[in-house]
C-alpha positions as CSV (number, residue, x, y, z in Angstrom):
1,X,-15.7,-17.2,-6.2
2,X,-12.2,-16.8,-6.0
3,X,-9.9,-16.0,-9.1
4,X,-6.9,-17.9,-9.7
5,X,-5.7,-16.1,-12.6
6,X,-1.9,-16.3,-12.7
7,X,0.5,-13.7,-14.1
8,X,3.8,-13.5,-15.8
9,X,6.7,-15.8,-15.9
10,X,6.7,-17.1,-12.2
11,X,3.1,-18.1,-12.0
12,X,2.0,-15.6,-9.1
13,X,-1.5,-15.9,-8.1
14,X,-3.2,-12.5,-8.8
15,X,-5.6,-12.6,-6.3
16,X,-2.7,-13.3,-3.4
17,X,-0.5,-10.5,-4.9
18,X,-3.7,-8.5,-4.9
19,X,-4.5,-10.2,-1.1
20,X,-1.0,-9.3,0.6
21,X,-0.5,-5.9,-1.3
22,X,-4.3,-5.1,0.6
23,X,-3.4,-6.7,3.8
24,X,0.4,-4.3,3.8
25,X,-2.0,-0.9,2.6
26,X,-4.0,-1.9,5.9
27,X,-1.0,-2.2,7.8
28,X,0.2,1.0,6.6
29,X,-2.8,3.1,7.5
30,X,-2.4,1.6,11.0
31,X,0.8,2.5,11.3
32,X,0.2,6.0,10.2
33,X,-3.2,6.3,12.5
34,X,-0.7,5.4,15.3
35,X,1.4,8.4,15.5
36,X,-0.2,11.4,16.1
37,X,2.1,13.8,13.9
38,X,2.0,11.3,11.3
39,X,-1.5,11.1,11.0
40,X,-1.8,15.0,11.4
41,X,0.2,15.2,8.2
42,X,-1.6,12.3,6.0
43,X,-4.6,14.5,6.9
44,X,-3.4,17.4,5.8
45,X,-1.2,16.4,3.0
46,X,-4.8,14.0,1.4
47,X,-7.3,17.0,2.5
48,X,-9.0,14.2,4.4
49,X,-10.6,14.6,7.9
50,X,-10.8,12.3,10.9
51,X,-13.9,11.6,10.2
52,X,-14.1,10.8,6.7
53,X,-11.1,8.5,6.9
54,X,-13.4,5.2,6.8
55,X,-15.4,6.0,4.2
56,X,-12.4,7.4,2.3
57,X,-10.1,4.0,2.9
58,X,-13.4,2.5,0.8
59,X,-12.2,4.3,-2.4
60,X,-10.8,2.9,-5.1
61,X,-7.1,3.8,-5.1
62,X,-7.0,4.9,-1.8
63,X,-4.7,2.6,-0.4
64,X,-2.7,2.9,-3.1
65,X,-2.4,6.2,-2.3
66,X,-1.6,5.3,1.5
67,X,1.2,3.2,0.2
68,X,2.2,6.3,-2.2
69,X,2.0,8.7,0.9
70,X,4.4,6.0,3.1
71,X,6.8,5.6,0.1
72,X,6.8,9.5,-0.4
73,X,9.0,10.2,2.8
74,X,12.7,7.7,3.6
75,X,12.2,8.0,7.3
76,X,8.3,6.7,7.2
77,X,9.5,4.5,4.1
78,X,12.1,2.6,6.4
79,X,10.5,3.4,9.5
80,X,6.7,1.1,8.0
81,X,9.1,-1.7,6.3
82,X,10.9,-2.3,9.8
83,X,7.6,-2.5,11.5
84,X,5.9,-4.8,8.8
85,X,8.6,-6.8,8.4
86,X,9.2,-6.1,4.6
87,X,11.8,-4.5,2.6
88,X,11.7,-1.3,1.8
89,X,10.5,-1.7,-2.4
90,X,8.0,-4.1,-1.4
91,X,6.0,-1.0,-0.4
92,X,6.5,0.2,-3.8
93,X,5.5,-3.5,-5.3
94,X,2.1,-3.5,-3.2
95,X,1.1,0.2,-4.1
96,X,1.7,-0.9,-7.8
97,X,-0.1,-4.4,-8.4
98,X,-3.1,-2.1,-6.1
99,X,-2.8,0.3,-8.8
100,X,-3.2,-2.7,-11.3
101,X,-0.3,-2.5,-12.8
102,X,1.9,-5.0,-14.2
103,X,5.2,-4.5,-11.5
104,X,7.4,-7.7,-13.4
105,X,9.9,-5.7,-15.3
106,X,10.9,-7.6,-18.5
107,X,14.8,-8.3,-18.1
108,X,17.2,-8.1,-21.3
């Protein structure tokens, strides 16, 4: 059954944040898996291998992680959000409601 929980001031369904910030880590992995050198240093940088990346991407906080790893570098950074179509701190926005976090700031 699917939650409809709702958080904060603007009513945001959870389980859509928690939906599109899944469907953007997804993205981000295939955009990594694409380039070559990029993937080569996601491997090396996580200590994963080639062929524990699908039973990895099964972890929790994984894709958090992916997101972490895209946000860690300004070229990948602006390079993903141009190919996904998003602005750049929406990265930042997914990788934090995957880590559960409350991303709302309260404003003065």
């Amino acid at each position: 059954m699917r939650s409809s929980r709702r958080s904060g001031r603007r009513g945001i369904d959870v389980t859509d944040q928690r939906d599109a910030a899944l469907e953007l880590a997804i993205a981000a992995l295939g955009f990594i898996a694409s380039d070559r050198d990029e993937l080569s240093r996601f491997l090396a940088l996580t200590g994963i291998d080639h062929a524990s990346i699908r039973t990895a991407a099964e972890e929790p906080g994984f894709l958090a992680g992916v997101l972490a790893y895209i946000a860690g570098n300004e070229q990948t950074l602006l390079a993903f959000a141009a190919h996904a179509g998003v602005a750049p701190e929406e990265i930042e926005r997914a990788r934090t409601v995957l880590t559960g976090a409350d991303w709302e700031r309260d404003m003065p």
